[in-house]
N, C-alpha and C positions, 0 to 999 in steps of 0.2 A: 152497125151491127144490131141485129133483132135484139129484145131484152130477153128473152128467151133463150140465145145461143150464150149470152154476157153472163146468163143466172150460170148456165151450166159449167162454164168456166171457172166462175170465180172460185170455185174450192180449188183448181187447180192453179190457177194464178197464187193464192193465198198459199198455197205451199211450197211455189217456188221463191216468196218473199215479193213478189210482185206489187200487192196488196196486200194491206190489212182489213180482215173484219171485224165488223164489230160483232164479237159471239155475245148475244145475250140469250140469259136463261134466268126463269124467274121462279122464286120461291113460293109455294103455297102458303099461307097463312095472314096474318090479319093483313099487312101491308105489302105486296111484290116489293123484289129489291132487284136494284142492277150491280150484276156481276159478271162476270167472264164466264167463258164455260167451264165446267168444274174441276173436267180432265186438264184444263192447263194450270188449275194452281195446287200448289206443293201439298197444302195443307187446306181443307175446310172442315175450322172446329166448330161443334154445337155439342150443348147438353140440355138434358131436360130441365134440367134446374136452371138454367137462363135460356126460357125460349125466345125470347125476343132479341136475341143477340147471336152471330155469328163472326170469327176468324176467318179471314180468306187469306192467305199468302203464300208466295213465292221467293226461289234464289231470284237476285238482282245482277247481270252481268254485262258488261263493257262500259260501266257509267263511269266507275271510280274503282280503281285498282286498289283495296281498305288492307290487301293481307291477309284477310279472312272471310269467314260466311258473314255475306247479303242478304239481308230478307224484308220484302218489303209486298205490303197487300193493306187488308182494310178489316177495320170490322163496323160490320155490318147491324141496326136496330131496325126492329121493325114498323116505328116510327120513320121507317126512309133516314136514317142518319147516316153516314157512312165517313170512317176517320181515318184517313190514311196514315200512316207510319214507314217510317224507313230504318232499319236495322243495320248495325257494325259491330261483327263481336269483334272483342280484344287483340288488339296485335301482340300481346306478352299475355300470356299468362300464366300463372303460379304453379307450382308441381302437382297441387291438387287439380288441375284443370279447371277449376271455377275462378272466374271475377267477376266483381260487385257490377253493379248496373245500373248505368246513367239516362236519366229520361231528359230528355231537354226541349223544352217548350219557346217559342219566341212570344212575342206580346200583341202589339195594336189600338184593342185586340182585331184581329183577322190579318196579321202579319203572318207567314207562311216559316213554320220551323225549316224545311227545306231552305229559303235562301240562309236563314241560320247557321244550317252546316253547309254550304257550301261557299260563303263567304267569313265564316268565324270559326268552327272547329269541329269541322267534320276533315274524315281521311284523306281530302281529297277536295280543294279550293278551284272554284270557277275561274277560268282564264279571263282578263279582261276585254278579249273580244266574245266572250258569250259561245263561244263553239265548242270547248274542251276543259276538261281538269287538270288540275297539275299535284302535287305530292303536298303532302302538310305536314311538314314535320311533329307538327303540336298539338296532331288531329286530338280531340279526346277519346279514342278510342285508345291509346298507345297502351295501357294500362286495365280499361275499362268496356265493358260490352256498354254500346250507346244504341239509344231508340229515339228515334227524333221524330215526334209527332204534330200532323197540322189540327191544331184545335182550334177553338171552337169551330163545329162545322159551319161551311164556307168558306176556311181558312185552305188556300192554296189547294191542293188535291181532294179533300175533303167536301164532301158534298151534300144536300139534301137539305133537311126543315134545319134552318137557324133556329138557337136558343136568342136570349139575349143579358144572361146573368152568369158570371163564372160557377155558381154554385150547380145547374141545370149542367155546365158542361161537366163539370167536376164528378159528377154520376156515372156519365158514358165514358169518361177515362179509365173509372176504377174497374167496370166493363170488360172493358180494353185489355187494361194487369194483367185481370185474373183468366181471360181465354186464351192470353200468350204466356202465359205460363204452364195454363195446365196444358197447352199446344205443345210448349217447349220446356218440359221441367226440366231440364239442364240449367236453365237459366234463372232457375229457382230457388237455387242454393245460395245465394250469398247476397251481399246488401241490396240495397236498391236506395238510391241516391235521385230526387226528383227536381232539375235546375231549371233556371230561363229568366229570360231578361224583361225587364223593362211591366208592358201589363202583365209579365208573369208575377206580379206583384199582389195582384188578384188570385191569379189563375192559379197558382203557389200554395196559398194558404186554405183556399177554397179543397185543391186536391188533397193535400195534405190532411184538413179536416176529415173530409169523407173517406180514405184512408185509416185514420183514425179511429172513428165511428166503426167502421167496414170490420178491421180488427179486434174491435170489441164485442160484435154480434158473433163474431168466430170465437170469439174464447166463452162465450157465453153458452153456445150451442154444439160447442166442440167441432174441431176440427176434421172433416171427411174428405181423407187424398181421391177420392173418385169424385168428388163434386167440385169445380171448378169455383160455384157459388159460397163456399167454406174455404176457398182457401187463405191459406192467411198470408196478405201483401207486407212483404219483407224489408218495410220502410226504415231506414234508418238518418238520411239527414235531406233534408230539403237546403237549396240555395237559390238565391235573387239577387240578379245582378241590374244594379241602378234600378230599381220597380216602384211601381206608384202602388201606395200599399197603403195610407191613409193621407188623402188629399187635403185635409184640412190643417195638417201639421206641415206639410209639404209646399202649400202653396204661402208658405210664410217666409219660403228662403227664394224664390227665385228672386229677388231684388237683389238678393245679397252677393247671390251666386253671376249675375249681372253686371254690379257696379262693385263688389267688395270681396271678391273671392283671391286665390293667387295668382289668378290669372290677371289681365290687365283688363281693365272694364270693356265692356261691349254696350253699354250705355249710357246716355247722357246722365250722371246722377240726380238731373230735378225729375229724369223719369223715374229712377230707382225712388226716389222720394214720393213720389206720386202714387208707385205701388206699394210702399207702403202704407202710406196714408187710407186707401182704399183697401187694406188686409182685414181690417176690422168688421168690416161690415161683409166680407165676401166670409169670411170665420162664422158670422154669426148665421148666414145663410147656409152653408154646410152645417153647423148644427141641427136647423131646423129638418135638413134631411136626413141627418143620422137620426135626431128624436123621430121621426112619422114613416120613414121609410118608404116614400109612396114616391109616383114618378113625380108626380105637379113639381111637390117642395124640392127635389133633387134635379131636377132639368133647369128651373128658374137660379137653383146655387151653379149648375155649370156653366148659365148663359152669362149672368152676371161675373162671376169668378174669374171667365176668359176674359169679356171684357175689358173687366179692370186690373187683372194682375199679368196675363201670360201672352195677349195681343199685341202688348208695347213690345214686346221681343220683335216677331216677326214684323214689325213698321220699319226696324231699321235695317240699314242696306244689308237683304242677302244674306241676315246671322243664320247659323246651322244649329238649332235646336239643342244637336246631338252633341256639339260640341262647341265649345268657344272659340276655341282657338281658328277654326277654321269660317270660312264661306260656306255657303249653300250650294250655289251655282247652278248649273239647267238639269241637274238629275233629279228625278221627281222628288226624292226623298233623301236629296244629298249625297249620294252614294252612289257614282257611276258602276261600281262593282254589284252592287244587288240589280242591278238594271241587268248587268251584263248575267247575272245570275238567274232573272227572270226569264231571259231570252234562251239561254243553256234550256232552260226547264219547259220554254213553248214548244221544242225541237220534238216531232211525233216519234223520230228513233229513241227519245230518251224517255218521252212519256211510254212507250212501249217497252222499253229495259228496267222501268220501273216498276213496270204492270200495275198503271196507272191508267185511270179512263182518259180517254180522249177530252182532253176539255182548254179553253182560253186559258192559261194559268196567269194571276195576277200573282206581285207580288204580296199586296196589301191588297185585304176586299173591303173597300166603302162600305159593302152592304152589311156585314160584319158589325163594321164600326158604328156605322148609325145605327142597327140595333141596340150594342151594347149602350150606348150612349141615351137612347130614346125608355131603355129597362132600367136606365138610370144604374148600373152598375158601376158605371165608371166614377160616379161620386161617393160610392160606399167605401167605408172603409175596412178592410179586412187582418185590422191590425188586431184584434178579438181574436181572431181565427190562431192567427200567428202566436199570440199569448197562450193559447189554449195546446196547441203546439209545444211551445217550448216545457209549459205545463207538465206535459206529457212526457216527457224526458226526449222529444226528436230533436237531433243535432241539428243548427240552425247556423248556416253560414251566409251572410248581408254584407257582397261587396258593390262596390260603385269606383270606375272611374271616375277621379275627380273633375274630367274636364267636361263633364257633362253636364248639360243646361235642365233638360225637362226634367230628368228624376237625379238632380242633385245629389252629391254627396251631405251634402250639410244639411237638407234636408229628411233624406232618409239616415243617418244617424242623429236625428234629433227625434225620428219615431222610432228609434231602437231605444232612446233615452226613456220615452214616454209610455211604453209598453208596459201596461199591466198584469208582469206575471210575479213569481217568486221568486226571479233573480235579480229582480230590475235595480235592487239597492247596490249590488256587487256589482254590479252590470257598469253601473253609472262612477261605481270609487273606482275602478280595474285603472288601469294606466294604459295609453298607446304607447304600442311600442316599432319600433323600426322593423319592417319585414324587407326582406334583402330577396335577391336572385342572381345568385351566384354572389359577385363581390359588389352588385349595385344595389342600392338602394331605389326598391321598387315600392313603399307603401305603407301603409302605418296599422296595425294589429289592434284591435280589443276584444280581450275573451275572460268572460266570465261564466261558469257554470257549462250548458250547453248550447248560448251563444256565443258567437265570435262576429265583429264587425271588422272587415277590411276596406280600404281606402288606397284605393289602387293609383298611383301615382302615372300623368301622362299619358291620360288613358279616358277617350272619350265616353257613351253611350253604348258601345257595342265594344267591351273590354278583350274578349277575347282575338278581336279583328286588331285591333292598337297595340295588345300588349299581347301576343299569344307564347312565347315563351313561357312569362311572368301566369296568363292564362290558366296555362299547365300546368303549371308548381303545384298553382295554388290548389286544382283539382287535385290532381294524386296525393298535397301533404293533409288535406281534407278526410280524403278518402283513408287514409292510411293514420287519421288522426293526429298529425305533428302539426297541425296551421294551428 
């Protein structure tokens, strides 16, 4: 066939579903952006007052049957950023029509929140052949409008110039808020709860800060409902599940949690001994990058730190990072289920239901990773952030499966211990207590002031996947403040 007869066609083939094109249309101004053409998404927000940012979004339909409005798009900076999000409002909710609103981030960093909800608590769980969904009883949307975002850019849909510091992404989130908001003030009304696991332990405290910050230049300059740039983000609790939030306090338990936890060792204890022994000195090199802040002294603390405390793990046969109790096995990241959730999410009918670009989708991007790792973020600690936080009066919930290796329980409740704010004294006398689910006993409570730490019982690295019942609870008695 001529290319000529093939050009002429294709709008008609395209409209019989034949094909898809790729509609691009580019925006005047300092940097072109790639997008869809305009006429197919629902919404594209701009205001003068953030020109360098745009809303693009659409309804999401045949992916996942959530019960309610999908919406899923990107928004757009004109540094070439672009952050995709995928939207579920609430399956229940309240007579007033409002529920609070759940952001949930995954970690890495350059872990894709998408396999997140579609293997841990989104409306609707990856089959494990990769080709279909199936119902989630324990979705977090049961109660809650959820927006599950891939951050930092090159994280899963997500595309254009990588950052490589959670605080650099932490700017294009609050972005992000405040054009879906003033896109959708429906969704304006009532809390905003911002969760995620694991490196959201960074990504957490970091958003949360500028959040923070964001709110204060608004009550400073007064509040203007026509400017999306004054609006004021309706933050009320941040949560971290299992997160690496200051590594230097952190990297003191994995021996313990190895050879001396409740579980039954997964190492030889002369290696346990051995990382301890070498705690000292890998301590006094994370010092040296918390004082200077600069990449040299913080690359040389993570080269050494691995080394000698977190490499004797992976030596022996096959352990799974994520969890003790279990193997590794041939899935790239221990989890034949996020595999099979990868492959769901290569599928062009679903990156097209998503009104998503066309692109390889990884589950986890290296390149991601070794940024943040080369900007030396990964060895900061953002336990500062989190005090300043609490400071603040934001509700702060820190739970952890205890079966999990890399971001221990015993270690991140030994940086809940060491936190310098002005609870930290109540924080530390408070008593654990038995947290139940239904008539078991699922986990052990401490709450003082407006922290609470949970210790979720049985329950590896990726809590809501092991325990999603117990998951649930824990969100809505959260949300509704009884946890």
């Amino acid at each position: 066939m001529k290319l000529a007869i093939l050009y002429a066609l294709l709008p008609l083939m395209a409209s019989a579903g034949l094909v898809r094109l790729p509609l691009l249309n580019y925006e005047a101004g300092p940097s072109p952006m790639w997008r869809r053409d305009t006429a197919s998404w629902d919404r594209v927000a701009r205001h003068a007052s953030m020109p360098n940012h745009q809303l693009r979004a659409a309804p999401v339909n045949g992916v996942c049957d959530s019960g309610g409005t999908q919406l899923s798009g990107y928004l757009d900076t004109a540094a070439d950023k672009h952050f995709f999000f995928w939207f579920f409002e609430a399956k229940n909710k309240p007579a007033n029509g409002t529920a609070p609103m759940v952001v949930w981030l995954n970690g890495g960093p350059g872990c894709s929140s998408m396999v997140g909800a579609l293997t841990e608590l989104g409306p609707c769980l990856v089959a494990p052949d990769g080709k279909s969904t199936v119902d989630n009883p324990y979705g977090w949307n049961q109660n809650a409008n959820l927006l599950v975002i891939d951050q930092p850019v090159g994280t899963g849909f997500s595309h254009g110039s990588m950052v490589n510091n959670s605080r650099s992404a932490a700017d294009d989130l609050v972005a992000m808020l405040l054009l879906f908001y003033k896109t959708y003030p429906e969704y304006h009304a009532d809390d905003l709860h911002v969760f995620g696991e694991s490196f959201a332990g960074h990504f957490i405290p970091a958003i949360g800060s500028a959040i923070v910050d964001h709110n204060a230049r608004v009550a400073r300059a007064g509040s203007k409902a026509s400017d999306p740039a004054n609006l004021h983000i309706p933050l009320t609790s941040i949560g971290i599940g299992n997160g690496l939030i200051d590594p230097k306090t952190q990297f003191k338990y994995y021996s313990k949690m190895a050879c001396d936890s409740t579980y039954p060792p997964v190492l030889p204890q002369d290696t346990c001994a051995s990382m301890d022994g070498n705690y000292t000195a890998c301590a006094s090199l994370i010092d040296t990058c918390y004082d200077k802040q600069d990449p040299q002294s913080c690359r040389f603390a993570d080269n050494i730190c691995k080394i000698a405390i977190t490499d004797p793990y992976d030596k022996y046969v096959d352990n799974n990072v994520y969890d003790v109790r279990k193997k590794c096995g041939e899935a790239k990241l221990c989890y034949p289920i996020t595999e099979a959730a990868s492959q769901f999410l290569n599928m062009s009918w679903v990156q097209h239901a998503l009104n998503a670009k066309d692109t390889k989708f990884q589950e986890c991007s290296g390149d991601v990773y070794k940024k943040f790792r080369a900007g030396y973020d990964y060895m900061r600690s953002y336990a500062g952030d989190l005090a300043k936080l609490l400071d603040d009066g934001v509700r702060t919930l820190i739970y952890a499966g205890d079966a999990d290796w890399i971001c221990n329980w015993y270690g991140v409740k030994a940086v809940m211990q060491e936190l310098a704010w002005c609870g930290k004294t109540s924080f530390n006398a408070a008593p654990d207590t038995k947290w139940s689910v239904g008539s078991n006993a699922a986990g052990e409570l401490r709450t003082a002031s407006n922290l609470s730490f949970l210790r979720v019982f049985e329950a590896g690295h990726m809590v809501p996947m092991d325990q999603p019942k117990a998951a649930l609870q824990m969100l809505d008695g959260w949300i509704a403040g009884k946890l």
